[in-house]
C-alpha positions as a Markdown table, in Angstrom:
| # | Residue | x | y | z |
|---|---|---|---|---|
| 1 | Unk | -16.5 | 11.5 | 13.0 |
| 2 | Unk | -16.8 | 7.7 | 12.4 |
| 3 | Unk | -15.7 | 6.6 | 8.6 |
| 4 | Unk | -19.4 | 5.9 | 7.8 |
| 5 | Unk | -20.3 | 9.8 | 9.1 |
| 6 | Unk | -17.3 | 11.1 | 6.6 |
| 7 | Unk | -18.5 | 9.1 | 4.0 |
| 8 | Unk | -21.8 | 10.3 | 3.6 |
| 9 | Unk | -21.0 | 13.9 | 4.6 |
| 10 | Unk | -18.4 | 13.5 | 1.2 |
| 11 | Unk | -21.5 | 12.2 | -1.2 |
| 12 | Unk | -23.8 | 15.1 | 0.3 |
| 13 | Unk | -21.0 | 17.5 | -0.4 |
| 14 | Unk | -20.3 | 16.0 | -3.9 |
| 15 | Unk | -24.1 | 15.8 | -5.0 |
| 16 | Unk | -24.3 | 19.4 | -4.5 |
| 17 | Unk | -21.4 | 20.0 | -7.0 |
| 18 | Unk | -18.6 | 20.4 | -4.9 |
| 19 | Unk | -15.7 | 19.2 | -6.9 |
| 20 | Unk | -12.3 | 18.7 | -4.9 |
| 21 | Unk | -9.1 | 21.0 | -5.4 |
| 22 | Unk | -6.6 | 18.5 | -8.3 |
| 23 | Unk | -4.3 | 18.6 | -5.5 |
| 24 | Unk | -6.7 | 17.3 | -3.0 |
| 25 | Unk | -7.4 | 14.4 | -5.2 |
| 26 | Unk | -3.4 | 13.6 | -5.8 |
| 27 | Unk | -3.2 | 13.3 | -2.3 |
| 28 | Unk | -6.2 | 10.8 | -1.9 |
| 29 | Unk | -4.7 | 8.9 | -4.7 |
| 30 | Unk | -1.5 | 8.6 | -2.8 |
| 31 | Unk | -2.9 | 8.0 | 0.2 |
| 32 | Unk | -4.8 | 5.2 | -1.6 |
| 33 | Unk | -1.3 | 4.0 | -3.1 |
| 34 | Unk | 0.3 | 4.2 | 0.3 |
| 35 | Unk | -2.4 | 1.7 | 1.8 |
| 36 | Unk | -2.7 | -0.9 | -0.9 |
| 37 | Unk | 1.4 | -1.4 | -0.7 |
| 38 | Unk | 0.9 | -1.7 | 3.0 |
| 39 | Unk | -2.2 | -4.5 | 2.6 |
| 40 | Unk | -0.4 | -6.5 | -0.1 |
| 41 | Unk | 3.1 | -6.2 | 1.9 |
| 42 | Unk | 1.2 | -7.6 | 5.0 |
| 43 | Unk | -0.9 | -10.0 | 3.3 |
| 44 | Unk | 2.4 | -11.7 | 1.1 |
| 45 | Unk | 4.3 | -11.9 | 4.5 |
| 46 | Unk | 1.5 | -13.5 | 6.5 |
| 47 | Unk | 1.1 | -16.2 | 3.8 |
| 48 | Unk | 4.8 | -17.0 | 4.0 |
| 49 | Unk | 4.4 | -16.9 | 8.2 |
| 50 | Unk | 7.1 | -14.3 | 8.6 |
| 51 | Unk | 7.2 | -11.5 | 11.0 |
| 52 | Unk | 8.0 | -8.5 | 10.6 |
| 53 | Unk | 11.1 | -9.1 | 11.7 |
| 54 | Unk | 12.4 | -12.1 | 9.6 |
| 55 | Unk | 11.3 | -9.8 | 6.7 |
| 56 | Unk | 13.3 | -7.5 | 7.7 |
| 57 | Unk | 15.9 | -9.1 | 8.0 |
| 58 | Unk | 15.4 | -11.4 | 4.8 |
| 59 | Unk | 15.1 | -7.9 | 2.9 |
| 60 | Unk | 18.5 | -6.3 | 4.5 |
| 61 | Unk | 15.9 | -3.3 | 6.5 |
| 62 | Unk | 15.1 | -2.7 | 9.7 |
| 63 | Unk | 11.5 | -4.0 | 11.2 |
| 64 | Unk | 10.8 | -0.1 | 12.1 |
| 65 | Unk | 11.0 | 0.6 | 8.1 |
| 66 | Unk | 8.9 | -2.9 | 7.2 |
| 67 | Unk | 6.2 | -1.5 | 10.7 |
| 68 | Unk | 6.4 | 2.1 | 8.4 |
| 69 | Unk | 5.9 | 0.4 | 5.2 |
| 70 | Unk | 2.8 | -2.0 | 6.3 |
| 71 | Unk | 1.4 | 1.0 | 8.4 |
| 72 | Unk | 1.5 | 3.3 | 5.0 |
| 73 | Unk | 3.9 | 5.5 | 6.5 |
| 74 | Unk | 6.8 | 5.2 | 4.4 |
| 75 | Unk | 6.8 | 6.1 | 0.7 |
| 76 | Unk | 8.8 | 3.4 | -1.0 |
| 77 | Unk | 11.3 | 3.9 | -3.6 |
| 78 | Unk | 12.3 | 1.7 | -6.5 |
| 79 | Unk | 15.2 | 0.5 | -5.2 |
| 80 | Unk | 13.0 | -0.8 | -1.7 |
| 81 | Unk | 10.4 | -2.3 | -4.1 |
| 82 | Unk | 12.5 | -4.5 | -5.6 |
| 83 | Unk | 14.0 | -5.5 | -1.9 |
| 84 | Unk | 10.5 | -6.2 | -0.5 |
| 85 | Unk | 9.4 | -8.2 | -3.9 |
| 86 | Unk | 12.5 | -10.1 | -3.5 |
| 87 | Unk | 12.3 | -10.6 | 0.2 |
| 88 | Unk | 8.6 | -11.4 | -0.5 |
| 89 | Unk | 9.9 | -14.0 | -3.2 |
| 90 | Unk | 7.6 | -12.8 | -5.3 |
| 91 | Unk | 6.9 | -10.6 | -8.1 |
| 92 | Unk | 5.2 | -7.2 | -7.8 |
| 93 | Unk | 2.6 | -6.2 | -9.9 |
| 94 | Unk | 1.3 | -2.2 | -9.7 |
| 95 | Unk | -1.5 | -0.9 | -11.6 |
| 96 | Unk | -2.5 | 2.9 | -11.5 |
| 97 | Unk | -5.8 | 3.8 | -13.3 |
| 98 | Unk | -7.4 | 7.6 | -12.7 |
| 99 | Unk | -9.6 | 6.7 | -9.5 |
| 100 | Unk | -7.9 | 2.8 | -8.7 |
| 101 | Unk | -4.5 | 1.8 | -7.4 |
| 102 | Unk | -3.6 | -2.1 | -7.0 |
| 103 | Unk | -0.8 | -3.7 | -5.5 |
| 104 | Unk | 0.0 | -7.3 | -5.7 |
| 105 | Unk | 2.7 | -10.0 | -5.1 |
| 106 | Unk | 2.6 | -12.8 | -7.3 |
| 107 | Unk | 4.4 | -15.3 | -5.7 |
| 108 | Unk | 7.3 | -17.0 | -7.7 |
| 109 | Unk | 6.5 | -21.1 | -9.1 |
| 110 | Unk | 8.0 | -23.4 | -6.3 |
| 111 | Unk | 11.8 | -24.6 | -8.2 |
């Protein structure tokens, strides 16, 4: 089923008052999470014209765990955060609302 197909099948299901299981929705919301790390990870590196290799490398990881990280495979812990922010050379801003996740790297002024 094509996204547009899944889409509309959801807001046919929803307007007649199907409401989704809590857990369900923790898992959308992670999922959610998951791929806006992965887009602002991607879109900090391309604008610095690393690979993912040289990020990698600049953030002491392997370019499987930054592929897993842009992909949205991997869940990232504090401690890889802070490597990738500083690898980035940038700050990392995170904002969690009840339906909206946002991910961004501000980059740091030029010394």
């Amino acid at each position: 089923m094509n996204q547009a197909r899944w889409k509309l099948t959801r807001e046919k299901t929803a307007a007649q008052g199907y409401v989704e299981p809590p857990e369900v929705r923790a898992e959308r919301a992670e999922i959610r999470l998951a791929m806006a790390f992965a887009k602002a990870v991607y879109e900090r590196r391309k604008a610095l014209g690393l690979s993912q290799a040289q990020l990698a490398e600049r953030a002491g990881l392997s370019q499987a765990k930054v592929s897993r990280v842009e992909g949205a495979d991997a869940v990232p812990t504090l401690p890889l955060l802070r490597r990738l922010a500083h690898a980035l050379d940038a700050g990392l801003n995170i904002a969690l609302d009840e339906d909206r996740e946002e991910v961004t790297f501000i980059a740091h002024p030029a010394a």
